[in-house]
Steps between C-alpha positions, in 0.01 A plus 500: 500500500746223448633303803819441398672400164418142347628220512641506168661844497662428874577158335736662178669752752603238738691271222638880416650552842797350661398230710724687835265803483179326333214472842658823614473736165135290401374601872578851459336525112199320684420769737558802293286346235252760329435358196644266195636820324694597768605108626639453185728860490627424832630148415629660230677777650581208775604231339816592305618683831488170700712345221711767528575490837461139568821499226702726712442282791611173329780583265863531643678793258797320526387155449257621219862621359692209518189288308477743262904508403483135555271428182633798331834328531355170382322557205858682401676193567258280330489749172913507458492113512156451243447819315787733537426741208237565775704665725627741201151613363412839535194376741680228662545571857155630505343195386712294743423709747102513436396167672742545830282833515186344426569220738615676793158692481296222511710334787444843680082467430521162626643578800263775556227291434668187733313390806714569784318256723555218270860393498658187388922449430434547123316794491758737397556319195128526382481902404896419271224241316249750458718780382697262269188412343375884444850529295346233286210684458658797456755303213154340334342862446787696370681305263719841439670469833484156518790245539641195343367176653824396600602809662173543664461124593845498674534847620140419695689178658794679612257805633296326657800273681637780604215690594355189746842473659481884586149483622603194711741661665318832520114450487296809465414728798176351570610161461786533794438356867407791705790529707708518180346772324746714629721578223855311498857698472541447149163663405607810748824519273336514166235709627682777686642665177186594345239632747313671371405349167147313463475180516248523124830688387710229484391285226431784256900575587595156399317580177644792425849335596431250241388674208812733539755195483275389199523845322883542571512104340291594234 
């Protein structure tokens, strides 16, 4: 019988797992190894529930809001002053709205995935990089939903300006000196009227806010 898993296999699921919960969650698959089957289904079954819950724990609803209306709004602005028969298409709105979507989930992974013990003053601005350049991924693979350069060039400036002047000012959870993780007055405010709504609820709101302004423009 098998020791424990190899090298490799514990290898792959530790560049899989956030790096705040890595030794602990690899310790625990170590001693209730049985086998490779079974090492494998657990870091399966594992894996995407770390994510999961190390995204709670580092994405601020309300700041994830204000990015996310922040590029929204910028790609907008930088469509009515390059491309403004944009604006009226049918699709429009969606296809503005596509890489502030796609970006704000890939700033969300990266601060999942962000070292908490490592911290430097420009770390907040590295997962707005990241996500930024999943939009351009995103834009290379579906040339459907894709933008004009100059639309997507500038709105990404603007975004990201904008988005790196919020995260300044209000870094992610994990990224806050301890004895300021408590949350400020402002944050109480916004947060008080809606309770009892998910935090995973919120983006798929601002979706479905967006493509109803773009069917009513349509």
């Amino acid at each position: 019988m098998e020791s424990g898993p190899t090298k490799v296999a514990e290898t792959i699921a530790g560049w899989l797992l956030p790096p705040a919960c890595r030794e602990e969650i690899l310790g625990d698959m170590r001693e209730r190894y049985r086998s490779g089957p079974d090492y494998f289904f657990e870091a399966l079954h594992l894996i995407p529930s770390m994510v999961y819950s190390r995204i709670c724990r580092t994405t601020d609803p309300v700041v994830a809001l204000m990015e996310g209306l922040s590029m929204f709004t910028a790609f907008v602005i930088a469509a009515r002053c390059f491309d403004a028969v944009l604006i009226f298409a049918r699709d429009g709105y969606a296809r503005l709205a596509l890489p502030a979507v796609v970006a704000l989930a890939g700033m969300s992974l990266a601060d999942a995935y962000s070292d908490p013990r490592r911290r430097w003053p420009l770390k907040p601005l590295l997962a707005p990089a990241l996500g930024f350049a999943a939009a351009y991924v995103q834009q290379s693979m579906y040339r459907r939903w894709s933008l004009p350069a100059n639309v997507m060039g500038w709105g990404t400036v603007v975004s990201y300006m904008l988005v790196s002047t919020i995260r300044l000012l209000f870094p992610p959870p994990a990224e806050r000196p301890q004895a300021a993780r408590i949350p400020a007055s402002w944050q109480k405010l916004e947060l008080a009227p809606l309770p009892r709504i998910p935090k995973s609820l919120l983006v798929p709101i601002l979706l479905a806010v967006i493509l109803y302004l773009a069917v009513l423009r349509g």
